[in-house]
N, C-alpha and C positions, 0 to 999 in steps of 0.2 A: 570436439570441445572448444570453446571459444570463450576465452575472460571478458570478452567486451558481453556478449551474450550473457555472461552467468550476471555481470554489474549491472545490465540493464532488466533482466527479472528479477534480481536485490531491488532497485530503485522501484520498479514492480508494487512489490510485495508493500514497501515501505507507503510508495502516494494509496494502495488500497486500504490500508491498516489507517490511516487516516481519515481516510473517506469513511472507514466503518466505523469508526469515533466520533466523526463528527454527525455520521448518519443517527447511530444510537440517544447519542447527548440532544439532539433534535427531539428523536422518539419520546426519549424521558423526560422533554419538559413538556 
């Protein structure tokens, strides 16, 4: 187990939840 590991797939998760917001709001307009 490694904290720097678990904070860098949180950071992850967070720029791809972005990217799929900004992918959709694209879609939708």
């Amino acid at each position: 187990f490694s904290p720097a590991g678990k904070r860098d797939a949180e950071t992850d998760n967070i720029l791809h939840c972005h990217s799929c917001r900004s992918f959709t709001s694209i879609t939708v307009l």
